[in-house]
C-alpha positions as CSV (number, residue, x, y, z in Angstrom):
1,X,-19.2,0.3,2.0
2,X,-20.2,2.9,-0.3
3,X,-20.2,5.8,1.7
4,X,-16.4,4.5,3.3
5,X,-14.5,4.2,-0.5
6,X,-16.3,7.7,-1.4
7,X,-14.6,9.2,1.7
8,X,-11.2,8.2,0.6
9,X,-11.8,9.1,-3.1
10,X,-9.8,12.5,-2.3
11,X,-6.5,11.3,-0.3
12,X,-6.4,8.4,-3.0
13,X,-6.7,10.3,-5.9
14,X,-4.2,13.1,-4.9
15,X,-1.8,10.3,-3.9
16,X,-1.9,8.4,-7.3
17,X,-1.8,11.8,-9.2
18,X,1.3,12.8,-7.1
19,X,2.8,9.1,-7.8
20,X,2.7,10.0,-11.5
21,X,3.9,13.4,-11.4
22,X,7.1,11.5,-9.7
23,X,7.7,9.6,-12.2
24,X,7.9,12.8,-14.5
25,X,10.5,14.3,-11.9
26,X,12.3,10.7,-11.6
27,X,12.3,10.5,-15.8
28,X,13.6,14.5,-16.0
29,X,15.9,13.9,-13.3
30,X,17.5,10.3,-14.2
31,X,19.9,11.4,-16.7
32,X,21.5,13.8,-14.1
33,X,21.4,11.6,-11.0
34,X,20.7,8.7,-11.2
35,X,20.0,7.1,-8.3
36,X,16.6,9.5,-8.6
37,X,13.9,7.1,-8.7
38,X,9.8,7.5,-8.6
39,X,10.0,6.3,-5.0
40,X,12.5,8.6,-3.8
41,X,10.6,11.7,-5.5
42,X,7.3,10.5,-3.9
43,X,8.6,10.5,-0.3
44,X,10.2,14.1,-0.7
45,X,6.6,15.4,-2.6
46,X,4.9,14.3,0.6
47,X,7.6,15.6,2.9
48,X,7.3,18.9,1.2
49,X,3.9,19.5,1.2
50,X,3.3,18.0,4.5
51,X,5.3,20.8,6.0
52,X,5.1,23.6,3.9
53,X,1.6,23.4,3.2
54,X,-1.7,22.6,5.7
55,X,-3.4,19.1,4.8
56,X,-6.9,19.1,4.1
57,X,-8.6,16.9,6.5
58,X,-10.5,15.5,3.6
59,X,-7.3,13.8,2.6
60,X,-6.3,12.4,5.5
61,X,-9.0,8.8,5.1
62,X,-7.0,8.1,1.7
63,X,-4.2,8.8,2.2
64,X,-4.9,6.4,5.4
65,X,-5.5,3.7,2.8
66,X,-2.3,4.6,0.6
67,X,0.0,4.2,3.3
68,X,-1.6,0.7,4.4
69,X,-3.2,-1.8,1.9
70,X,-2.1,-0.1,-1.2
71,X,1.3,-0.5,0.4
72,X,0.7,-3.9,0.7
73,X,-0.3,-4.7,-2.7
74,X,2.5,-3.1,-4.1
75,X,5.0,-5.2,-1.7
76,X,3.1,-8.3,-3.3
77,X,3.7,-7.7,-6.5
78,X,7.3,-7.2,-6.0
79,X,7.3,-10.6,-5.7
80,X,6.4,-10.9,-9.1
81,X,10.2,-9.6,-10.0
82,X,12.2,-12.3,-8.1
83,X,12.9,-15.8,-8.9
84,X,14.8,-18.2,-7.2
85,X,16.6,-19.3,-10.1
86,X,18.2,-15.8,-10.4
87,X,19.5,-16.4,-6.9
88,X,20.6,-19.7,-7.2
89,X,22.7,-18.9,-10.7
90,X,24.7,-16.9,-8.1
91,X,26.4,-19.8,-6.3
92,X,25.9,-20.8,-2.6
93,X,28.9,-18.9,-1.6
94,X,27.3,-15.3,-2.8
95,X,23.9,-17.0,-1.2
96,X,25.3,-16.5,2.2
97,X,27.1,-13.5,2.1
98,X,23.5,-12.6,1.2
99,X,22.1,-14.2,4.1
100,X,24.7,-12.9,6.4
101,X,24.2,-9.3,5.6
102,X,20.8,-9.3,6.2
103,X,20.9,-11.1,9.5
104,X,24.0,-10.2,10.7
105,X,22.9,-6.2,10.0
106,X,19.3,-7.2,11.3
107,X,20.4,-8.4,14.6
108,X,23.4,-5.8,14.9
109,X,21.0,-2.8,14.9
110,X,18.5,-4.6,17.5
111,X,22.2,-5.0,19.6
112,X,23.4,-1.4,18.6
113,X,19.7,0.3,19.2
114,X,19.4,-1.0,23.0
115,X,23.1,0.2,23.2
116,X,22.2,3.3,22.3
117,X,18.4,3.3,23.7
118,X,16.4,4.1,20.8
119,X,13.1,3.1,21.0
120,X,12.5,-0.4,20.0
121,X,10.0,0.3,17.3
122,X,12.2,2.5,15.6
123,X,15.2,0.3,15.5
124,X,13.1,-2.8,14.0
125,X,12.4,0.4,11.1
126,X,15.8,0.8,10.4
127,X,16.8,-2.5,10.6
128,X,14.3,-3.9,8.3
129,X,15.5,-1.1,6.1
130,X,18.7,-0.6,6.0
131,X,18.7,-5.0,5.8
132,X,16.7,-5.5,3.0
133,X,15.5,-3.1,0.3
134,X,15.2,0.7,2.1
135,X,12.2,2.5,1.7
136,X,10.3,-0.9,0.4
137,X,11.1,-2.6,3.7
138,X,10.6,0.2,6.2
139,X,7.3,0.8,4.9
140,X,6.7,-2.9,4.7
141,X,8.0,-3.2,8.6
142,X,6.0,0.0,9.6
143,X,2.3,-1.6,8.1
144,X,3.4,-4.8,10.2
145,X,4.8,-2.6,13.4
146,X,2.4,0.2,13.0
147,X,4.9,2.8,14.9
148,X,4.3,6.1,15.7
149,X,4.2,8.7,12.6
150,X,7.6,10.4,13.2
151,X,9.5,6.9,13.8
152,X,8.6,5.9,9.8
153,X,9.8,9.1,8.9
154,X,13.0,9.1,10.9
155,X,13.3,5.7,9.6
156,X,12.3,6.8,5.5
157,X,14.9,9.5,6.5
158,X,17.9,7.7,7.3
159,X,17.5,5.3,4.1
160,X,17.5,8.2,1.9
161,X,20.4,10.4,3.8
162,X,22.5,7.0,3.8
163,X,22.0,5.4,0.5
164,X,22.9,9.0,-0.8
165,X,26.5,8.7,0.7
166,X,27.1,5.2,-0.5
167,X,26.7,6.4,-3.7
168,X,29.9,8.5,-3.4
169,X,31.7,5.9,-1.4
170,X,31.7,2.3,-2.4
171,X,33.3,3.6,-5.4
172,X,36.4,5.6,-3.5
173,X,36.2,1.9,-1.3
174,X,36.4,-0.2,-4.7
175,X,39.3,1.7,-5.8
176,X,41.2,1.4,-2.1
177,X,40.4,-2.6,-1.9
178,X,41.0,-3.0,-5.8
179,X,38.1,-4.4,-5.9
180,X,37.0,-6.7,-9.8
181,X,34.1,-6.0,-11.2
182,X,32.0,-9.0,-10.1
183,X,33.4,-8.8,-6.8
184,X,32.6,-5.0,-6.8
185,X,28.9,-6.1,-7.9
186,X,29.0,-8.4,-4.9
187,X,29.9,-6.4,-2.3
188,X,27.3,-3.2,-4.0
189,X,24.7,-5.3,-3.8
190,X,25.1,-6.5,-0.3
191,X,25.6,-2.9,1.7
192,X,23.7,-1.0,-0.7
193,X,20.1,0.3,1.1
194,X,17.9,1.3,-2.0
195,X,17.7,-1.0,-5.4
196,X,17.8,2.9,-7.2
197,X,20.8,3.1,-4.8
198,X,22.4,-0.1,-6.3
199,X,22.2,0.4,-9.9
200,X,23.4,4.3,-9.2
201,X,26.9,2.7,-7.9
202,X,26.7,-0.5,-10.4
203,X,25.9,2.0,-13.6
204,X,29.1,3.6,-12.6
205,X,30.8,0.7,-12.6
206,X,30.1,-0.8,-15.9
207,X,27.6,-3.7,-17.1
208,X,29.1,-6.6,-15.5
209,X,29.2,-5.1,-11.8
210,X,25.6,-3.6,-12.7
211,X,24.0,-6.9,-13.2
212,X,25.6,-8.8,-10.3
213,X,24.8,-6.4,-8.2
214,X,21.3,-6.3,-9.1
215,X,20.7,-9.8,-8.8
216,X,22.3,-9.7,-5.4
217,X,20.3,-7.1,-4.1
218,X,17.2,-9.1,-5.4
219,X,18.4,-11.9,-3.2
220,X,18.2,-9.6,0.1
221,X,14.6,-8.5,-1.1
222,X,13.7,-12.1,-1.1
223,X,14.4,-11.9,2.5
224,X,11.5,-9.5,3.1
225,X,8.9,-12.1,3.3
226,X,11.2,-13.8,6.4
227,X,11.8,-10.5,8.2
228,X,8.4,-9.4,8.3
229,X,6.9,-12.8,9.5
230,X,9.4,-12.3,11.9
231,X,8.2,-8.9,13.1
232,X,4.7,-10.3,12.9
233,X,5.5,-12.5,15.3
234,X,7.2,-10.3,17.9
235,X,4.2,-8.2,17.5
236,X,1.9,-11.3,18.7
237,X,3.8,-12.1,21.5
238,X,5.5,-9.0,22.6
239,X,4.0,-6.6,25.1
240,X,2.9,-3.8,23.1
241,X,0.2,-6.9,22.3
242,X,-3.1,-6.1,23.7
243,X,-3.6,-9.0,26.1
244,X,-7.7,-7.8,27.4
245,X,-10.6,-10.7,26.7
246,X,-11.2,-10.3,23.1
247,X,-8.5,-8.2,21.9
248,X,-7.6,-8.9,18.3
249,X,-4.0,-10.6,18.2
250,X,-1.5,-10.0,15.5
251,X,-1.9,-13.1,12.7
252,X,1.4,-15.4,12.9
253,X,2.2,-14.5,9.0
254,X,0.4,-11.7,7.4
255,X,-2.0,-12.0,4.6
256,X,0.0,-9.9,2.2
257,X,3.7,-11.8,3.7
258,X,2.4,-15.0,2.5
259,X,0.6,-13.6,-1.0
260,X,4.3,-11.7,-1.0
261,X,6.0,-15.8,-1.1
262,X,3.3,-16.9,-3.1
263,X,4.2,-14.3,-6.1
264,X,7.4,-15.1,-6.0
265,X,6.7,-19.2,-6.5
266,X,5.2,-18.2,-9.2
267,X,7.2,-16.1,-10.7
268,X,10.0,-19.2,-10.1
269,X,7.7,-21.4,-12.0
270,X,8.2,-19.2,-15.4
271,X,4.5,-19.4,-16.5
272,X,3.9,-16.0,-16.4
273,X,4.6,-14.3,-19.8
274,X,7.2,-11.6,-20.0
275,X,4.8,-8.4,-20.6
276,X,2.6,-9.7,-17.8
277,X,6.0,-9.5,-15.8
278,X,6.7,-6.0,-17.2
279,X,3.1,-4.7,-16.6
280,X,3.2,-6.5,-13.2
281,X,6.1,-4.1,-12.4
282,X,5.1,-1.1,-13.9
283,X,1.7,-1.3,-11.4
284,X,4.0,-2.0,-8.4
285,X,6.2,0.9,-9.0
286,X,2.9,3.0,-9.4
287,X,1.6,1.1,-6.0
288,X,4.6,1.6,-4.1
289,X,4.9,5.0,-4.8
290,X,1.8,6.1,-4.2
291,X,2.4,4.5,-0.8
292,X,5.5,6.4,-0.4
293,X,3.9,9.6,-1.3
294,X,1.2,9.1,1.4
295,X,4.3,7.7,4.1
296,X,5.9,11.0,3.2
297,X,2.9,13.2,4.3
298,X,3.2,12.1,7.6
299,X,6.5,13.2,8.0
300,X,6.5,16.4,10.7
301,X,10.0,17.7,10.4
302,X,9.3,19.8,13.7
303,X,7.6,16.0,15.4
304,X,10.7,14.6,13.8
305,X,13.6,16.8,15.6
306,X,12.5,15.3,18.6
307,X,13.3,12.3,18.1
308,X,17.1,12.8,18.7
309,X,20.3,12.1,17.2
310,X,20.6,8.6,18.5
311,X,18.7,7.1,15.6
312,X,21.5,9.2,12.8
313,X,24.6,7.5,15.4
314,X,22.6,4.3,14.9
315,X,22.2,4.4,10.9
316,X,25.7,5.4,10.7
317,X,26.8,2.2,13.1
318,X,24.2,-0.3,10.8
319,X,25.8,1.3,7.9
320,X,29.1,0.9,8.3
321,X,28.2,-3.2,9.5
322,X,26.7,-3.9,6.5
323,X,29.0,-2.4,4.2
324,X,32.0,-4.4,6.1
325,X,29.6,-7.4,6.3
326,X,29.1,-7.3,2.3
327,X,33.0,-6.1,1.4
328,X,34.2,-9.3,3.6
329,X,31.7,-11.6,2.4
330,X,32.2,-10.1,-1.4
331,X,36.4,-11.0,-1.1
332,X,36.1,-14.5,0.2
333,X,32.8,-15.7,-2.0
334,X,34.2,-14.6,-5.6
């Protein structure tokens, strides 16, 4: 045991150290563009180095355990941030327009990624992502998956490349549709990939879009427990499952999907004092990226040019459903 946690004492510590060095960017940057956050900076600081700079194989055992169970713990204390009251205040209508944008997009990209013959692995990525929270959920999907190196990045990729041009759109589509602020806030937080993402377009919107649209995004993160058990269970019984005497299967439900659940009951049951809350959030922020930082050092630009232009036609395609998906939903709910 000893001798293991010694060996990834280096990875660890340079992927915690480069976690807080992105919150320095994120906090210089935030003022300028907002929709900068820790997370973002983290993935683009492993990105960089991992192809500018050669990797120490000395790193490579802790930043094994970044990308992995740190990851995991960060994904359960997000749990800690949503209740199910907040969801509930929003109405049933809103409830399944939320509903409907994550399935509906989830299941459109499975459709549109055999269509277009991406690899199957890499669509589940991008659907997780692109349906639920971004970055969060493709890492979350890609510890549960556990796809090749370059199909998480591809995946990490498209999140950031199309969260970046919302940001400049659903405004220009507000403004077409005349959409109200609540409805605005709706429709925001049911497209929108990354939360950063969705308080970048609500900021610029004013107060009352900002907060519905937060809420509403919470209420697709909510669906990240259901999503993954999902995956987990197409890993079981799918192919790629080794099926040799012995083999280790898949659990039904994850450990960490079901702690995940658990945080959020608890959070519902408003016992847990506020700074506890605040704390809680601060260390999963620091968790996730750290996580990110170490999913961003295995990004290979040169491994990831390979992989085609079939997975950019294919974010385009889930991005364009879920934005109609949340604008129709968004009219007809408020």
């Amino acid at each position: 045991m000893l001798p293991s946690m010694v060996k990834n004492l280096p990875g660890l510590a340079v992927a915690f150290g480069a976690a807080g060095i992105s919150f320095v960017v994120a906090a210089l940057l935030g003022a300028v563009v907002p929709a900068v956050s820790a997370l973002l900076v983290a993935i683009l600081l492993g990105v960089i180095w991992r192809n500018t700079v050669r990797v120490p194989g000395i790193l490579q055992p802790g930043l094994a355990v970044a990308a992995r169970p740190i990851l995991r713990l960060g994904i359960v204390l997000l749990g800690f941030q949503l209740s199910f009251a907040q969801i509930t205040a929003l109405g049933w209508q809103v409830i399944v327009v939320i509903v409907l944008a994550v399935a509906g997009t989830f299941f459109a990209t499975v459709w549109f990624g055999r269509l277009l013959r991406v690899p199957t692995k890499l669509t589940l990525l991008i659907a997780s992502g692109f349906s639920i929270c971004g970055a969060a959920a493709v890492a979350g999907a890609d510890s549960v998956l556990k796809p090749r190196q370059e199909h998480s990045a591809t995946a990490l990729g498209l999140v950031v490349l199309n969260g970046t041009i919302m940001i400049g759109v659903m405004p220009l589509l507000f403004l077409v549709f005349g959409a109200q602020p609540v409805t605005a806030g709706v429709w925001t937080g049911a497209s929108v990939h990354e939360v950063a993402q969705v308080v970048a377009v609500g900021q610029a919107l004013g107060p009352e879009s900002l907060n519905v649209a937060v809420t509403v995004k919470l209420g697709r993160v909510l669906l990240l427990a259901v999503v993954l058990a999902v995956l987990a269970g197409y890993m079981r019984n799918s192919k790629v499952t080794p099926e040799s005497p012995g083999a280790k299967r898949p659990p039904i439900v994850p450990l960490f999907v079901v702690s995940f659940a658990a945080a959020m009951v608890v959070r519902s049951l408003d016992i847990v004092p506020t700074d506890v809350l605040d704390g809680l959030a601060l260390v999963q922020t620091i968790l996730l990226a750290t996580a990110m930082f170490a999913l961003g050092m295995g990004v290979h630009l040169r491994s990831l040019a390979k992989v085609g232009g079939r997975p950019v036609i294919l974010s385009f395609l889930v991005t364009l459903c879920i934005t109609v998906i949340g604008g129709v939903g968004a009219f007809v709910a408020v």
